[in-house]
C-alpha positions in Angstrom: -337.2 -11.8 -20.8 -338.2 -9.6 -23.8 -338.8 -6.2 -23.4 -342.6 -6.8 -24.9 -343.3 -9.4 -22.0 -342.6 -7.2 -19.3 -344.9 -4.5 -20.6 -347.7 -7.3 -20.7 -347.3 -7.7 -17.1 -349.8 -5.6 -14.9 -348.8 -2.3 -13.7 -347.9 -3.7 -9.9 -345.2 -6.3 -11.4 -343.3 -3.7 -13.9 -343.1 -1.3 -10.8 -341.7 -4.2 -8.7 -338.8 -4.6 -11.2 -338.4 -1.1 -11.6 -337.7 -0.6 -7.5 -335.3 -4.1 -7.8 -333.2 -2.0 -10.4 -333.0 0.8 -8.7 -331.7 -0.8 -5.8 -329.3 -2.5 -7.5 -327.9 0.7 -9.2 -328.0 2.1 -5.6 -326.0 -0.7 -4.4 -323.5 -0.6 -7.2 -322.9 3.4 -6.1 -322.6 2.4 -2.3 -320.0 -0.2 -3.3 -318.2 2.4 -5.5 -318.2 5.1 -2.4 -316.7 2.9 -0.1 -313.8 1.9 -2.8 -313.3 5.4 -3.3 -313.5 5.9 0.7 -310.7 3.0 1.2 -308.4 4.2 -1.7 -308.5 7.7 -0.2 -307.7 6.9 3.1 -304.8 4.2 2.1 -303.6 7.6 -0.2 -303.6 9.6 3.1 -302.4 7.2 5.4 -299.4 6.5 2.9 -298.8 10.2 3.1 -298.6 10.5 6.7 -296.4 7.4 7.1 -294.0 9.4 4.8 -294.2 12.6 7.0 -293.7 10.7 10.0 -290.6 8.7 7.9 -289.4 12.3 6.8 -289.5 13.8 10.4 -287.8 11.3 12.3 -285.2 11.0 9.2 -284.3 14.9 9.8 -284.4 14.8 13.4 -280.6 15.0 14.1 -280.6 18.3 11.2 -283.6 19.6 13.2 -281.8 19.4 16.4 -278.8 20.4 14.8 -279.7 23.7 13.1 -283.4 24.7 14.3 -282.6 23.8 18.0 -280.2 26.1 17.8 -281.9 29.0 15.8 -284.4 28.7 18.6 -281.7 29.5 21.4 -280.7 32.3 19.4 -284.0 34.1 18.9 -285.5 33.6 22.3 -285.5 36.3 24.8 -284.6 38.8 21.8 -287.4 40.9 20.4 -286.2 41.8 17.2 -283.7 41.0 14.6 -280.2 42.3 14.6 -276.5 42.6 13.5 -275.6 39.7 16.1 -278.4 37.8 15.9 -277.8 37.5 12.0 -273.9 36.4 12.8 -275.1 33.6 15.3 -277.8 32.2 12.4 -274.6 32.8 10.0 -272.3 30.1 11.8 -275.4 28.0 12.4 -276.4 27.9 8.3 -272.4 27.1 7.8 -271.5 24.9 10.5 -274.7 22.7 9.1 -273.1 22.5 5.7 -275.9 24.9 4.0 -272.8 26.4 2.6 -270.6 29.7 2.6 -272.2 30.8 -0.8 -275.7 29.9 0.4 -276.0 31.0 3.7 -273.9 34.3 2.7 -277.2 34.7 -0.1 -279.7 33.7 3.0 -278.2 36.1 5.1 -278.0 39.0 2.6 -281.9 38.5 1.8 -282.8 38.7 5.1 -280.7 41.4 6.2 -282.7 43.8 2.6 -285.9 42.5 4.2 -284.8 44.0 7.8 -283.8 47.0 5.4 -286.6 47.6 3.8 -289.3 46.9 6.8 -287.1 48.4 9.2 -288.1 46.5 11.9 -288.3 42.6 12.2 -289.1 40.3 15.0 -287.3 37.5 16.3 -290.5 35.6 16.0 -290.9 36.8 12.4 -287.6 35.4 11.6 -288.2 31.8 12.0 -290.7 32.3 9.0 -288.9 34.2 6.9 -286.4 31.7 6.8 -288.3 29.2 5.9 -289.3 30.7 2.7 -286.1 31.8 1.8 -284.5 28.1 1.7 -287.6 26.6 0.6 -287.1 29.2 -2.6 -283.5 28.1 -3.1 -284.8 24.2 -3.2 -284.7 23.0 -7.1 -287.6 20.3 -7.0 -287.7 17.9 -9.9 -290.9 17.7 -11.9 -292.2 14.1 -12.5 -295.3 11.8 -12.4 -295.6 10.6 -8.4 -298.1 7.9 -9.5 -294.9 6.7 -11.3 -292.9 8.0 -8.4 -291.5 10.7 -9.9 -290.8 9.6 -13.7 -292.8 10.1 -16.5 -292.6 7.5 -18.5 -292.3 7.6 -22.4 -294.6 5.4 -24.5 -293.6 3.5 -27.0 -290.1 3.1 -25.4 -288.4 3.2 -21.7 -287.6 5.9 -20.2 -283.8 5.6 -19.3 -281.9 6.9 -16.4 -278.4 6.7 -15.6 -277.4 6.6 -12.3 -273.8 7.9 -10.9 -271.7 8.8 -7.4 -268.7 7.2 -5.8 -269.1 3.8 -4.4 -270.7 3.6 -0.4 -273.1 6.7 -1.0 -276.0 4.5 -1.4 -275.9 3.9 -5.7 -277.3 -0.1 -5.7 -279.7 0.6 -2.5 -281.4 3.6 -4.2 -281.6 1.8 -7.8 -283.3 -1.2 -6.0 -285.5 1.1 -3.9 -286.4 3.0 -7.1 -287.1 -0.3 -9.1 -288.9 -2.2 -5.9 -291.6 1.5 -6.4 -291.9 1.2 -10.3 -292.3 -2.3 -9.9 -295.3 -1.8 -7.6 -297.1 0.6 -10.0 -297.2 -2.0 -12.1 -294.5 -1.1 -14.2 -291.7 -3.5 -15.8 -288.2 -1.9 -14.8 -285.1 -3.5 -15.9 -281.5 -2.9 -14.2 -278.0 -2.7 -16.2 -275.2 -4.0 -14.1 -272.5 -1.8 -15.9 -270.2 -1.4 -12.5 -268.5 -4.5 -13.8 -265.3 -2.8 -11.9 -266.2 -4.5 -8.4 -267.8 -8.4 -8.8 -269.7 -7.3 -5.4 -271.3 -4.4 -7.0 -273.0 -6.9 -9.5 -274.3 -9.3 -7.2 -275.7 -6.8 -4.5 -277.8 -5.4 -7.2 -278.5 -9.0 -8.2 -280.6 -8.9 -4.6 -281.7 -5.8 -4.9 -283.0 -6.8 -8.6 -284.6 -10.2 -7.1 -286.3 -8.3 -4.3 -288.0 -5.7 -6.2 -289.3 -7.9 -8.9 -287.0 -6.3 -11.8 -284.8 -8.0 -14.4 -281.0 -7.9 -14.2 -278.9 -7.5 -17.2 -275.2 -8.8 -16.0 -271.5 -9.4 -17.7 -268.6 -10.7 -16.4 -266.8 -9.1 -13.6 -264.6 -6.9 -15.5 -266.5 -6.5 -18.8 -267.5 -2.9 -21.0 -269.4 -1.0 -19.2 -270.5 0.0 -22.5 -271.4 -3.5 -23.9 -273.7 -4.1 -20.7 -275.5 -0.3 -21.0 -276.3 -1.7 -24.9 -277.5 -5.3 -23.6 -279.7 -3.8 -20.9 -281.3 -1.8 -23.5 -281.7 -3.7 -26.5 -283.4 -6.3 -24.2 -285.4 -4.0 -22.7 -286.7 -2.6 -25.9 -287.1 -6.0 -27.1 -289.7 -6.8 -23.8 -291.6 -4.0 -23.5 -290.2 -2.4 -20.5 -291.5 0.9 -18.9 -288.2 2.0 -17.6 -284.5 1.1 -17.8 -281.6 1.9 -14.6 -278.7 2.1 -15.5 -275.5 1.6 -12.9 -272.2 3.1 -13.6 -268.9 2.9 -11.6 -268.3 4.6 -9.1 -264.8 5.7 -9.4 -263.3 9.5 -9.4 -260.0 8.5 -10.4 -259.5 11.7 -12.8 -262.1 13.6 -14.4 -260.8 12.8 -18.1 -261.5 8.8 -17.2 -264.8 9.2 -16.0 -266.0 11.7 -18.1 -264.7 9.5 -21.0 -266.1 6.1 -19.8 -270.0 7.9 -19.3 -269.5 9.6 -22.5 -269.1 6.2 -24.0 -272.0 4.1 -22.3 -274.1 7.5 -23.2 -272.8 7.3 -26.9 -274.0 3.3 -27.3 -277.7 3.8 -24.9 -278.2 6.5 -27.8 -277.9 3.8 -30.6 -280.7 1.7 -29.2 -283.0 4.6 -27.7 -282.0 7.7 -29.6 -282.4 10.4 -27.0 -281.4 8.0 -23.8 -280.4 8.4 -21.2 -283.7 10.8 -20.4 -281.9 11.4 -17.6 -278.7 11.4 -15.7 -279.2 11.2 -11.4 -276.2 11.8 -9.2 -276.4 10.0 -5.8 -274.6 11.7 -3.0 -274.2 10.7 0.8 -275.9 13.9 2.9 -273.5 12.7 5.8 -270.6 13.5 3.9 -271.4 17.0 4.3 -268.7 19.2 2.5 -267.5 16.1 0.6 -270.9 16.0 -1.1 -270.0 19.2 -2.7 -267.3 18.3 -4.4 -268.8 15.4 -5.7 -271.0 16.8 -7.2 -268.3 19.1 -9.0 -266.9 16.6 -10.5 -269.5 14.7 -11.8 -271.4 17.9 -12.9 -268.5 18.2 -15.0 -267.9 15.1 -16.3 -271.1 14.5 -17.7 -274.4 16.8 -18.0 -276.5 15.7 -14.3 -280.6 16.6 -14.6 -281.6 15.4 -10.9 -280.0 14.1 -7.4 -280.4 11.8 -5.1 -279.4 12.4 -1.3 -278.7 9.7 1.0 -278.2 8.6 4.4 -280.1 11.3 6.0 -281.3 9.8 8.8 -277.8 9.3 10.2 -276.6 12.8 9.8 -277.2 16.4 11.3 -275.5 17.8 8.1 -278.9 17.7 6.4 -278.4 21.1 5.3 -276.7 19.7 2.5 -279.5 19.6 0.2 -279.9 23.0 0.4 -276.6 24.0 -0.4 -276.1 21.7 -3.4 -279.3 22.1 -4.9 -278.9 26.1 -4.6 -275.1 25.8 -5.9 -275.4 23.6 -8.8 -279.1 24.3 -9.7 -280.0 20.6 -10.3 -283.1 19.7 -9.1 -283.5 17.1 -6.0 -285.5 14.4 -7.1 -285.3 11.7 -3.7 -284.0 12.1 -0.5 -282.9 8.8 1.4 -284.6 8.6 5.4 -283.9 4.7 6.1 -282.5 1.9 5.4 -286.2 0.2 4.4 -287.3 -0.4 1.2 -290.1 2.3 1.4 -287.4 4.8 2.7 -286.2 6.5 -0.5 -289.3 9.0 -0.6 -290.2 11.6 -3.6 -288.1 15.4 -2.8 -291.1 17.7 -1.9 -289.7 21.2 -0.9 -292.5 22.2 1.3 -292.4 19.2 3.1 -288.8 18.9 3.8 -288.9 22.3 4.8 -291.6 21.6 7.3 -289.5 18.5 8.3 -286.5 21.0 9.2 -288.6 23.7 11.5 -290.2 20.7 13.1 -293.8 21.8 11.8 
C-alpha cells in the first residue's frame, strides 16, 4: 500500500498499524535475545565441559604432585629449609625438571628472603604463580581454535615428533575443529616412510571432513608437501597440515629431510610453513625432553603439542619443556575423543593442577 493511502486512512487505522509494527519490531528483538541467550549459554557450557575434560585429564599429576605438596605443608606453620627440600624432590620426581624446579625453588626461597616470614598456607599460592609465569602460552584466534588464519592463502603448519606420541590423532583432532568453524583444511600425507601412517590419517581425514593429499608408500616427502599445497592453493583452503616422519635416526637426516619439504612448501606459499608444532607424549616424562632437543635443533619449532595426559602423573612436563626451550604450548591432549585435544590456557591448567 502506498505511503499516500495510509495517510488518507482516519487517525484510529494509521495508529492501528503503527502498534502492529511496533510489535513486530519487539518481536524481532525478543527472538534476537533469546539467540543471543542460547549462543551464550552453549559458549559457557562448552567451556565447562572443557574444565571438567581438563580436570579429570590431570587428575593422576594432581594426585601425583599437589597431593603431596599438601602432606608436606600441613601441620607446619611456615615455610622452611626442609619444607623447600621436600617440594624440591616433589617438582623433580614429577618431571618439572632439575633446571626448573632448581629456578622455582630459588624464587621462592628470595620471596621467604625478602618477607621474612611465609606461611605454609601462603605457599600453595605462591607456587601457583610462579609456574603459571614460566608457562609460554601460544597466541592464536580460539574462534579458529587457536590459528589465525591468513587471507588470501592457507595458513600452513607442519607437524613433527617420533611416531606413537599421538602426530595423526592430534592432526585429525585439529582438522575435525577447523572443519567445524567452517573452515576447509586439507592434510599432506608426507610420512610416506610407514604405509600405516597414510591410511590412519586417511580415517582421521574422512572423519573430520578434510581432504587428504596421498603418494605411494615410500614416495618424497617433499613431492607430497608440494602436492598438498599446490592443491590447496588451487581450492581455496583456509589451512594446510602437514605430516612429517617421525624418525630420529640422526639429527643430520632429519634436519635435512624438513629442511627439504620446508624449502619446496616455500615455492608454492612463500613464507610457509607459518608454523612448525612439535608433538610430544607427556607420559614419556624425561624422554619428552630430549625430544624436543633434537627437533628444536633440527628445524626452527614455534609451538607444541602435549599428549597423552590423561594417562600420566608426569604432567609436570609441560612446565619443564615450555620453561626450558621457551616455545610456547599451543594444545594439550586429555582423551582419546575427538573433542579432547583442547586450546593450552595457562591459568586454567594451572587451576587444573591445584585442583581449583
Amino acid at each position: 500500500m502506498a505511503l499516500f493511502d495510509i495517510f488518507k486512512k482516519r487517525p484510529a487505522e494509521v495508529e492501528v498499524l503503527a502498534q502492529v509494527n511496533r510489535e513486530l519490531e519487539a518481536d524481532t528483538e525478543r527472538r534476537e535475545d533469546i539467540v543471543a541467550e542460547r549462543a551464550a549459554s552453549e559458549v559457557a557450557a562448552e567451556a565447562a565441559r572443557e574444565r571438567e575434560a581438563l580436570n579429570a585429564g590431570l587428575e593422576k599429576t594432581r594426585r601425583g604432585i599437589f597431593s603431596r605438596l599438601a602432606r608436606t605443608v600441613a601441620g607446619r606453620s611456615r615455610v622452611d629449609e626442609a619444607m623447600l627440600d621436600e617440594l624440591e624432590e616433589i617438582l623433580i620426581t614429577s618431571d618439572v625438571g632439575v633446571d626448573t624446579t632448581v629456578g622455582i625453588i630459588g624464587r621462592i626461597e628470595a620471596r621467604v628472603a625478602r618477607d621474612k616470614y611465609m606461611n605454609a598456607a601462603e605457599l600453595q599460592s605462591i607456587l601457583r604463580e610462579e609456574i603459571a609465569a614460566l608457562l609460554e602460552e601460544s597466541a592464536g584466534d580460539k574462534d579458529n581454535f587457536g590459528i589465525t588464519l591468513r587471507p588470501g592463502e592457507p595458513y600452513v603448519l607442519m607437524v613433527v615428533g617420533v611416531n606413537g606420541v599421538g602426530k595423526t590423532t592430534t592432526i585429525g583432532k585439529l582438522a575435525a575443529q577447523l572443519t567445524r568453524a567452517g573452515k576447509r583444511v586439507y592434510i599432506g600425507a608426507a610420512d610416506t616412510f610407514r604405509a600405516a601412517a597414510i591410511d590412519q590419517l586417511q580415517v582421521w581425514a574422512d572423519r573430520a571432513g578434510a581432504t587428504m593429499v596421498r603418494q605411494q608408500h615410500g614416495s618424497d616427502p617433499a613431492s607430497v608437501a608440494y602436492d598438498t599445497l599446490r592443491s590447496a592453493v588451487a581450492n581455496g583452503a583456509d589451512a594446510v597440515l602437514i605430516d612429517t616422519a617421525g624418525r630420529l635416526h640422526n639429527k643430520i637426516g632429519l634436519m635435512n629431510e624438513l629442511t627439504k619439504i620446508r624449502n619446496v612448501m616455500a615455492k608454492v606459499v612463500p613464507d610457509a610453513p607459518h608454523e612448525v608444532m612439535l608433538v610430544l607424549d607427556g607420559s614419556t616424562g624425561q624422554n619428552a625432553f630430549e625430544q624436543a632437543a633434537q627437533f628444536t635443533a633440527a628445524t626452527k619449532v614455534n609451538s607444541l603439542a602435549i599428549t597423552k595426559l590423561d594417562g600420566t602423573a608426569k604432567g609436570g612436563v609441560v612446565i619443564g619443556i615450555s620453561d626450558r626451550f621457551r616455545v610456547p604450548v599451543r594444545y594439550i591432549g586429555v582423551g582419546e575423543g575427538i573433542d579432547d585435544l583442547q586450546i593450552f590456557d595457562r591459568r586454567e591448567f594451572v587451576d587444573a593442577l591445584f585442583g581449583s
